[in-house]
LUMLOLUM-648616 format. One record per residue (C-alpha): residue number from 1; y, z, x. Coordinates in Angstrom, 3 decimals, decimal comma, padded with zeros to 6 digits. Example, Ala and Ser with C-alpha at 12.3 -4.5 7.8 and 13.67 -1.06 7.14 Angstrom:
2
+-----+----------+----------+----------+
| pos |        y |        z |        x |
+-----+----------+----------+----------+
|   1 | -004,500 |  007,800 |  012,300 |
|   2 | -001,060 |  007,140 |  013,670 |
+-----+----------+----------+----------+
//
This chain:
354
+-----+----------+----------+----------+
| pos |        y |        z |        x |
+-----+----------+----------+----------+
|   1 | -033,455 | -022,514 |  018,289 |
|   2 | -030,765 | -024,076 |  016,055 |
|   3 | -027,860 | -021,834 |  015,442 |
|   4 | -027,061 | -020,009 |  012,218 |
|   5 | -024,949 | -022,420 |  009,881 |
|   6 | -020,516 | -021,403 |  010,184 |
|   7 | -020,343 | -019,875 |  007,050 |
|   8 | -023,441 | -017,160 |  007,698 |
|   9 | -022,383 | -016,764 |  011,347 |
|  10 | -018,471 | -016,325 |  009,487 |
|  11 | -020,271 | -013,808 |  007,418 |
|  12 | -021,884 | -011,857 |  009,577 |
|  13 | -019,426 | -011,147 |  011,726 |
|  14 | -016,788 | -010,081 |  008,342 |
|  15 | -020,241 | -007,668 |  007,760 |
|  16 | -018,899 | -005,969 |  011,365 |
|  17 | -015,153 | -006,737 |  010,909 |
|  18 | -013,960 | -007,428 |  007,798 |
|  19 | -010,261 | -005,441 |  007,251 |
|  20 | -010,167 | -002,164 |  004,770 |
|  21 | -007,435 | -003,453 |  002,353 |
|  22 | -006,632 | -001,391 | -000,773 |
|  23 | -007,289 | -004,228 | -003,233 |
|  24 | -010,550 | -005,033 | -002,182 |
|  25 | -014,030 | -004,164 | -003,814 |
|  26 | -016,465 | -002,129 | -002,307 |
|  27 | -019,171 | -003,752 | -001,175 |
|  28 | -021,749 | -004,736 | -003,868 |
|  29 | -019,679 | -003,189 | -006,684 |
|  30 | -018,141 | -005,845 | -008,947 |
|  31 | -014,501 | -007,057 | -008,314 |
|  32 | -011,620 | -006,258 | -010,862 |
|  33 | -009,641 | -009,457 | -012,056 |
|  34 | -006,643 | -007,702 | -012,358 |
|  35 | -006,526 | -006,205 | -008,855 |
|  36 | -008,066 | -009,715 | -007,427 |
|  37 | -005,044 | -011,501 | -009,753 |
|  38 | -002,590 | -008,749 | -008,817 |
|  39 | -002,934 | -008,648 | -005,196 |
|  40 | -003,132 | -012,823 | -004,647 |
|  41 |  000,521 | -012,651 | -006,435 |
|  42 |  001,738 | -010,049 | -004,197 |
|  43 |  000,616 | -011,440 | -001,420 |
|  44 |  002,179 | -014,847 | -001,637 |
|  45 |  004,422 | -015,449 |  001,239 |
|  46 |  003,874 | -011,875 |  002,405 |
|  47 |  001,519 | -009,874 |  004,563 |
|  48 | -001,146 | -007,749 |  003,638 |
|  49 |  000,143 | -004,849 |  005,610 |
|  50 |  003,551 | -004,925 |  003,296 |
|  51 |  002,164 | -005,840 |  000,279 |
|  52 | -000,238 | -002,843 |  000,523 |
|  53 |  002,532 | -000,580 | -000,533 |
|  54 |  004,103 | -002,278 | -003,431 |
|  55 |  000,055 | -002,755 | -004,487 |
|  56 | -001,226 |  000,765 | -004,801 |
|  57 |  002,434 |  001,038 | -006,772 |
|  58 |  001,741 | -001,259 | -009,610 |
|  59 | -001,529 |  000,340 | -009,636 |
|  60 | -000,575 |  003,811 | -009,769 |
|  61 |  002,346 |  002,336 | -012,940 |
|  62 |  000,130 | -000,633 | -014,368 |
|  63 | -003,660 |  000,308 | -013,419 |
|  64 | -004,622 | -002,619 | -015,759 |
|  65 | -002,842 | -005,760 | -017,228 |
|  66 | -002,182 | -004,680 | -020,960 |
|  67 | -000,154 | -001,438 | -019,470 |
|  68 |  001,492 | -004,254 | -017,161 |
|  69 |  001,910 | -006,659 | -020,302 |
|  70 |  003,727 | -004,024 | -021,960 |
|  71 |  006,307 | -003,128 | -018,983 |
|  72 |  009,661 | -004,062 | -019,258 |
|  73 |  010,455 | -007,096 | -016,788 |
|  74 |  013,571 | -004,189 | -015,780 |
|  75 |  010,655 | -002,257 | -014,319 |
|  76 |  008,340 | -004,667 | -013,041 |
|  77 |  011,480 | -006,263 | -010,809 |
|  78 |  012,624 | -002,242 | -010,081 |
|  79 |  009,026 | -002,083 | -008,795 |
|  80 |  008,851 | -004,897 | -006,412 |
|  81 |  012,509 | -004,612 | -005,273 |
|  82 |  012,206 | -005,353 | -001,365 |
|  83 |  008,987 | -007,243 | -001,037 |
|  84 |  011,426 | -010,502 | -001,618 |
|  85 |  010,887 | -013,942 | -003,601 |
|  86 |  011,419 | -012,422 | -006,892 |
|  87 |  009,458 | -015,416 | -008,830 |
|  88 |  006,426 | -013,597 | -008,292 |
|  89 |  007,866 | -010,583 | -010,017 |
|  90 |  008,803 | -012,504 | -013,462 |
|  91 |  005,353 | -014,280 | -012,709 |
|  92 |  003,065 | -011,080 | -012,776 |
|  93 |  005,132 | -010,142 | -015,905 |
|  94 |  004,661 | -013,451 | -017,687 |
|  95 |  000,757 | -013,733 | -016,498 |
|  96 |  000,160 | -009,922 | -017,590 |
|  97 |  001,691 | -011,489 | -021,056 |
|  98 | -000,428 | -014,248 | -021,633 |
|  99 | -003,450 | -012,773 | -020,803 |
| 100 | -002,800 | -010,332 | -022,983 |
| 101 | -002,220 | -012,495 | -025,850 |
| 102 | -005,757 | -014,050 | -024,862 |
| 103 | -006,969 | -010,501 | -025,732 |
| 104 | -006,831 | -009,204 | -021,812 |
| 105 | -009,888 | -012,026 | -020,903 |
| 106 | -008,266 | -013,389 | -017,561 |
| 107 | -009,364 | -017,535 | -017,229 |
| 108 | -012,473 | -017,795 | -014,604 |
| 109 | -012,573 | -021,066 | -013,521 |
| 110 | -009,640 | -022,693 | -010,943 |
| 111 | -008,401 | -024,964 | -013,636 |
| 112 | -007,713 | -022,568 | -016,407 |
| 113 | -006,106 | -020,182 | -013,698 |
| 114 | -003,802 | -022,578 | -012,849 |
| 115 | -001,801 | -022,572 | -015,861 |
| 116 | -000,886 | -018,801 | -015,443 |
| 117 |  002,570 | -018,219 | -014,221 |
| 118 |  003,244 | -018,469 | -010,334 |
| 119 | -000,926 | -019,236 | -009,840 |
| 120 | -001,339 | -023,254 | -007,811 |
| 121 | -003,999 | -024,357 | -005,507 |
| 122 | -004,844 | -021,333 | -003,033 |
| 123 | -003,888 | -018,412 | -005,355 |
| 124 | -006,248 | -020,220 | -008,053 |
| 125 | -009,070 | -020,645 | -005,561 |
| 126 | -009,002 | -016,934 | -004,117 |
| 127 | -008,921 | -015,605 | -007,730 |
| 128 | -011,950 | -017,545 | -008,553 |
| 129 | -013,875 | -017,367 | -005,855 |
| 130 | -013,188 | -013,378 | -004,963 |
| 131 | -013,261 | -012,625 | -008,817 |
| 132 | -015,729 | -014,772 | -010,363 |
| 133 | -017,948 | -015,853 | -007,482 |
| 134 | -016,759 | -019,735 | -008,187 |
| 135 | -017,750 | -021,760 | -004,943 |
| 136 | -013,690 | -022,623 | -004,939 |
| 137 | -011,753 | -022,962 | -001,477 |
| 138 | -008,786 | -020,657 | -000,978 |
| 139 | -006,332 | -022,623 |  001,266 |
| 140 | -003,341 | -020,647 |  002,598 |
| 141 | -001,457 | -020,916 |  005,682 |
| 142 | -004,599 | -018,957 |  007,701 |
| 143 | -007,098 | -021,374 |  006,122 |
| 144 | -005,349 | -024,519 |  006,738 |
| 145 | -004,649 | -023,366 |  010,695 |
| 146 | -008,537 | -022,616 |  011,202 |
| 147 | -009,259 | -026,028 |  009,439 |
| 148 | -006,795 | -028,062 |  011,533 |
| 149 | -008,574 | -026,124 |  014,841 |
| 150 | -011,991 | -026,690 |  013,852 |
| 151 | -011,427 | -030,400 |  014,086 |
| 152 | -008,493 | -030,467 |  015,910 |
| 153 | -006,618 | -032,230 |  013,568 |
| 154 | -003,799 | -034,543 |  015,016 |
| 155 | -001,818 | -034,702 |  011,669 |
| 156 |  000,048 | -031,658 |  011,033 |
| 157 | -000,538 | -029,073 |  008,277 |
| 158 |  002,318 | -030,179 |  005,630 |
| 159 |  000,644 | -034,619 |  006,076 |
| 160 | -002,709 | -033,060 |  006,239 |
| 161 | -003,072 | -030,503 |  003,601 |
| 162 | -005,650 | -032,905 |  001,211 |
| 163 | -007,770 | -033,570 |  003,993 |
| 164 | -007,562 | -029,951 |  005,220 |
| 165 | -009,035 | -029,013 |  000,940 |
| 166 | -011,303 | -031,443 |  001,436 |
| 167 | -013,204 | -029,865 |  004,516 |
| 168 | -012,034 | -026,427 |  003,322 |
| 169 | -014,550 | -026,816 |  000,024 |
| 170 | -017,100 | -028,339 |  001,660 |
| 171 | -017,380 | -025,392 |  003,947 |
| 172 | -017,748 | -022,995 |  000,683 |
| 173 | -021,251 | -020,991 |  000,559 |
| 174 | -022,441 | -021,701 | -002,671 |
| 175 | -023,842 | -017,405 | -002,703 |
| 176 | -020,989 | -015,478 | -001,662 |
| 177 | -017,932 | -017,739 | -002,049 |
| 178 | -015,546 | -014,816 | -002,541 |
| 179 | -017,051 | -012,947 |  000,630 |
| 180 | -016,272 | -016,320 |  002,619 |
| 181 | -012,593 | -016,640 |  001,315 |
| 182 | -011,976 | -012,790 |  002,513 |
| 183 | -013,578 | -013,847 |  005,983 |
| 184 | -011,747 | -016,580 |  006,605 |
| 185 | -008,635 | -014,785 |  006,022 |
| 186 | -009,424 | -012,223 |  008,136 |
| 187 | -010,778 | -014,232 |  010,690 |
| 188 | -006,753 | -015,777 |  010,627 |
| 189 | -005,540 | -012,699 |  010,104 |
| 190 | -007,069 | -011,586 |  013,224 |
| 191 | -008,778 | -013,467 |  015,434 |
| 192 | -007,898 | -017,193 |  014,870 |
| 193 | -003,715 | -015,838 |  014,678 |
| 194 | -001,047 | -018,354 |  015,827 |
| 195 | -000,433 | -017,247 |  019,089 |
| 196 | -002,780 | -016,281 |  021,401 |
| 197 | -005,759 | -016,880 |  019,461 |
| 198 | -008,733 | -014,924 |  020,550 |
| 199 | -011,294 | -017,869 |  020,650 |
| 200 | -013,890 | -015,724 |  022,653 |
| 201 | -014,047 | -013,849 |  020,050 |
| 202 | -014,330 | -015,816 |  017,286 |
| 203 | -017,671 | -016,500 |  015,457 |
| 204 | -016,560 | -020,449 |  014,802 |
| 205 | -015,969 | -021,255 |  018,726 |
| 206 | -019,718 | -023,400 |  018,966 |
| 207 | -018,246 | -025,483 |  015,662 |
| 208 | -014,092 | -025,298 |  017,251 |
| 209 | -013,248 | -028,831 |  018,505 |
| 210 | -010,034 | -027,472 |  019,976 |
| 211 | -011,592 | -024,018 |  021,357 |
| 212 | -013,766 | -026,652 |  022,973 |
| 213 | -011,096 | -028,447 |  024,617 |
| 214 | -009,595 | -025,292 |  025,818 |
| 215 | -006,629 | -026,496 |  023,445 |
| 216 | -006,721 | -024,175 |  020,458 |
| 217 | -003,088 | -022,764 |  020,764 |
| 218 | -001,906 | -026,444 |  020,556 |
| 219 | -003,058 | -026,660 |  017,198 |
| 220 | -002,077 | -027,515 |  014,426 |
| 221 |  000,527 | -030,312 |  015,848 |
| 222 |  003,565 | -029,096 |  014,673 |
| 223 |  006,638 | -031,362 |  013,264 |
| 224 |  010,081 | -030,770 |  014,661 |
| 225 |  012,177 | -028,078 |  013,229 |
| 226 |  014,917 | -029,466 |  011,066 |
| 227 |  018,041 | -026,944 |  011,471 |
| 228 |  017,812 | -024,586 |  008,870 |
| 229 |  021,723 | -024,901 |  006,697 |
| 230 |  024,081 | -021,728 |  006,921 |
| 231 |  025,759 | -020,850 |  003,125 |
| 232 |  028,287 | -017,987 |  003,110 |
| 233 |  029,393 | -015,879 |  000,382 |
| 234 |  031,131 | -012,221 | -000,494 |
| 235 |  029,772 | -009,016 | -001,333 |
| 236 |  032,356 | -006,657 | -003,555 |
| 237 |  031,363 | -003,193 | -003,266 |
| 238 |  033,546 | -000,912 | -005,878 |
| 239 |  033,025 |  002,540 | -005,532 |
| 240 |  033,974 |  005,754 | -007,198 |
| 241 |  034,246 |  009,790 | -005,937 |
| 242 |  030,698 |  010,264 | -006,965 |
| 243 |  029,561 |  007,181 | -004,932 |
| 244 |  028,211 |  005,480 | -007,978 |
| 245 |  029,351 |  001,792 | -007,387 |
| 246 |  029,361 | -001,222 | -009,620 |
| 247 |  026,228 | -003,794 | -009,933 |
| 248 |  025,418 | -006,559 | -012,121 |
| 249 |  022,330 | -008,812 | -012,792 |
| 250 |  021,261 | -012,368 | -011,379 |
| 251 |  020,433 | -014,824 | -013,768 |
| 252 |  016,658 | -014,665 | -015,023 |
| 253 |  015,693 | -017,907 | -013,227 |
| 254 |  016,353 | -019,045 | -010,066 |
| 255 |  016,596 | -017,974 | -006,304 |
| 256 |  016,586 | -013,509 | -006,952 |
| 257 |  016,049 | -014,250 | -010,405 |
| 258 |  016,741 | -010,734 | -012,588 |
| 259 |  017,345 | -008,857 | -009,447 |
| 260 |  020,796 | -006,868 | -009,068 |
| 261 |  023,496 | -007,568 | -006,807 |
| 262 |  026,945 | -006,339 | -006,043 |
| 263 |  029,224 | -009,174 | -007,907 |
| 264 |  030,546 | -011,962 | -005,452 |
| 265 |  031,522 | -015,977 | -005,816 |
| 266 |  028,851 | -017,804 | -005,680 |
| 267 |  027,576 | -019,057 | -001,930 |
| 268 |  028,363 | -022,340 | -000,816 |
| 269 |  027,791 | -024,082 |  002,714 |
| 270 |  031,401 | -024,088 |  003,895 |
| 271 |  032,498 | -020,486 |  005,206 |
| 272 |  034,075 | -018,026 |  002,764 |
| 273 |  037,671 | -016,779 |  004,498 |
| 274 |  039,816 | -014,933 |  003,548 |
| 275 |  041,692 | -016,455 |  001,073 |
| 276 |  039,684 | -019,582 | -000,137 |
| 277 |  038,094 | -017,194 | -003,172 |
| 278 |  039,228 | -014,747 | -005,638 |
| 279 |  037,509 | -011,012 | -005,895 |
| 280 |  035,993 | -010,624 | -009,166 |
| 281 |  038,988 | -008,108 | -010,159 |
| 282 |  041,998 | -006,920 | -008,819 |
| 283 |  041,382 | -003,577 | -006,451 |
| 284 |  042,796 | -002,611 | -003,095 |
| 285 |  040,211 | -004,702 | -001,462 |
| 286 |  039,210 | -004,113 |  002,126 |
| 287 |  036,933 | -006,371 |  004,327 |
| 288 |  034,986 | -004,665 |  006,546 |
| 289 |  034,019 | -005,445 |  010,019 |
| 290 |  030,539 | -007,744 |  010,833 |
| 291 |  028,593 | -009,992 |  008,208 |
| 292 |  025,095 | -009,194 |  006,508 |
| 293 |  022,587 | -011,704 |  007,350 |
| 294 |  019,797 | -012,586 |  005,405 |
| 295 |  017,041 | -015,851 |  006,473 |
| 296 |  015,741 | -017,290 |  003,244 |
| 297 |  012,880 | -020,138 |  003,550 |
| 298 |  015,327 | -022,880 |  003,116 |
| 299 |  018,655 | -021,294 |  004,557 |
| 300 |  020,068 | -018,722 |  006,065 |
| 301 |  023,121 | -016,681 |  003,918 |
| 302 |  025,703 | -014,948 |  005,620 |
| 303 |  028,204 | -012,521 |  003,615 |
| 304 |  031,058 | -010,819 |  003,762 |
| 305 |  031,433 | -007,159 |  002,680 |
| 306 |  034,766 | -006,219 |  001,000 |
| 307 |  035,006 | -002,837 | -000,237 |
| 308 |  037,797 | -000,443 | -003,002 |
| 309 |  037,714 |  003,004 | -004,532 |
| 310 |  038,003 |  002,796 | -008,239 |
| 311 |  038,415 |  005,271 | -010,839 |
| 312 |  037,172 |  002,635 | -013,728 |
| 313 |  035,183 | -000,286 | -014,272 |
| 314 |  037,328 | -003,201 | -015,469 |
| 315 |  037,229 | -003,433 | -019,304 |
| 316 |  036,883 | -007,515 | -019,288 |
| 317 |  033,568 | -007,936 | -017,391 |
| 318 |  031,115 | -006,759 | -019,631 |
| 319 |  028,758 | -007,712 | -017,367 |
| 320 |  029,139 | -005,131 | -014,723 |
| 321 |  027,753 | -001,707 | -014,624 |
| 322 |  027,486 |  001,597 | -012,616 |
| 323 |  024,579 |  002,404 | -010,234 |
| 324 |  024,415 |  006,076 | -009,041 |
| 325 |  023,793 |  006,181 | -005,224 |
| 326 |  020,541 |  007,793 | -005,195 |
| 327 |  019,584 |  005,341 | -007,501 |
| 328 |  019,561 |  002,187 | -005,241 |
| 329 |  016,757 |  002,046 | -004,017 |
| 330 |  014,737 |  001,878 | -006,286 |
| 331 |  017,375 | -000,134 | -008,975 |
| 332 |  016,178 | -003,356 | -008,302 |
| 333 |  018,207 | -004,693 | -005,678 |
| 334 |  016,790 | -007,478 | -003,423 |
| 335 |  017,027 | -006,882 |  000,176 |
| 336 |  020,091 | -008,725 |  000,928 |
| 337 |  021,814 | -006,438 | -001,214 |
| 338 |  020,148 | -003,296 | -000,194 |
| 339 |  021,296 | -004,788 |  003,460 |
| 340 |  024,901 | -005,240 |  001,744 |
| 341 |  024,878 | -001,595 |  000,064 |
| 342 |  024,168 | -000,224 |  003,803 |
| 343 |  026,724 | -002,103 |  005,028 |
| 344 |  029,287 | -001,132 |  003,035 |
| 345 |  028,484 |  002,566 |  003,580 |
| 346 |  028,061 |  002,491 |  007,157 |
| 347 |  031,431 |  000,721 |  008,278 |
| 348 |  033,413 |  001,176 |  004,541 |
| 349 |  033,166 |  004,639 |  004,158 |
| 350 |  031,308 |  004,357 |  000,638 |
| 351 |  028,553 |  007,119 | -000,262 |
| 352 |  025,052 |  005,599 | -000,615 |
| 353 |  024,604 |  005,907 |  003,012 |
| 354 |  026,134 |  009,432 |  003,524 |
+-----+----------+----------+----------+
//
């Protein structure tokens, strides 16, 4: 007897083992855009398990986009502080805003979701596959490393990724194309995983050119690792009695757009001594002991903490302000900072952490 076709054998077995994920729809009940839209932007370049969190919070704030249109961008980044790559923060804000001008209808088909802030190729696919039922692959990072095993691709992922969309649509159910995007990421997620996949397992093993060849682990064929560039910078954490120190904001655009940060030069590639920059007032400055570390995709930022006790902000720079301890967690900060903030307490005697 001929075997079931991949996608209903991929189906069945997400019937027995698909993931319970707070974003997704019940089975047979229809799908909310908004939760579909909300959860493919929070889960950009993060995992389910720690997007889950920050999700049922906008939910609980925002439970639908014209009450998310209508936030301040303050409170959407204050509500995403520590998930990291704080585009997708202004990007949930901006998309909440234009849907809302188009009278809350979100766009249904891949093209028109496109043009929404922060939405390209995968996120666009997901959303209209999981939301509308549009026969539209969803291509991320798990997708593309099933793909390249299936046919045990020899071109890795980054040369490959038109030929990898190509077979990834042509795969697509045309009943239940939202069902088959969630499989296939849970079947990534956690059976077809980067290490140590689980091939016996797996319902796609008879189709698996590389499971096959005993070879699956091997795939995809990776490029060499370029080294990834060190910047340094400077952390200035000015305190006062109560432990409320002094904060400003990023710029809007750019790398932690609109996040806070203590106020520092900016970081460069050569090393940041003592001496080679100027604190951003005069204080009785103290660097503390050890550097905070932080691994961004395209570098890795090391900084110094310096710390003072002040009785006043400096009159000149407008553009810093007071944070009360308690408050900095939840203030907005990105990690780094929050990393910085700890710092400081720990080893420079400061409050926050006391």
């Amino acid at each position: 007897m001929k075997p079931p076709p991949l996608s209903r054998r991929l189906l069945a077995w997400w019937g027995e083992n698909r993931r319970e994920l707070p974003w997704r729809t019940a089975s047979g009940a229809e799908p909310d855009p908004y939760r579909v839209w909300l959860s493919e932007i929070l889960l950009q370049q993060t995992t389910g398990a720690a997007a889950a969190p920050y999700f049922l919070r906008f939910i609980a704030r925002w439970p639908d986009v014209a009450a998310l249109a209508a936030a301040s961008l303050d409170e959407v980044i204050e509500t995403f502080a520590g998930l990291g790559y704080y585009a997708r923060a202004r990007n949930l804000h901006a998309g909440a805003q234009e849907i809302a001008r188009r009278g809350g209808r979100f766009p249904d088909t891949e093209e028109e979701l496109r043009a929404l802030p922060g939405v390209g190729a995968y996120t666009a696919g997901a959303i209209a596959a999981i939301a509308f039922g549009r026969q539209a692959a969803a291509v991320d990072g798990n997708v593309a490393r099933i793909i390249a095993r299936l046919k045990a691709l020899e071109t890795p992922i980054v040369a490959a990724r038109s030929e990898i969309a190509a077979i990834a649509q042509a795969l697509v159910p045309a009943d239940r194309p939202g069902d088959f995007a969630e499989a296939l990421m849970d079947l990534g997620a956690m059976i077809c995983r980067p290490r140590a996949p689980l091939c016996g397992q797996c319902p796609l093993s008879p189709d698996c050119a590389a499971a096959r060849a005993g070879e699956a682990e091997a795939y995809p064929r990776r490029r060499p690792k370029k080294a990834r560039p060190v910047r340094h910078g400077a952390a200035y954490f000015a305190f006062r009695r109560d432990g409320a120190f002094l904060a400003r904001r990023r710029p809007p655009k750019g790398l932690l757009g609109a996040t806070l940060e203590l106020p520092g030069p900016p970081w460069r590639t050569a090393e940041v001594g003592g001496g080679d920059h100027a604190p951003p007032f005069v204080a009785d400055w103290r660097r503390i002991a050890g550097e905070v570390e932080q691994v961004f995709t395209h570098f890795t930022l090391r900084l110094t903490i310096h710390v003072a006790a002040i009785d006043a902000a400096p009159s000149d720079l407008a553009e810093l302000f007071w944070v009360g301890a308690e408050e900095a967690p939840r203030a907005g900060f990105s990690s780094v900072m929050l990393k910085a903030i700890a710092h400081a307490g720990e080893l420079g005697g400061a409050k926050p952490t006391q």
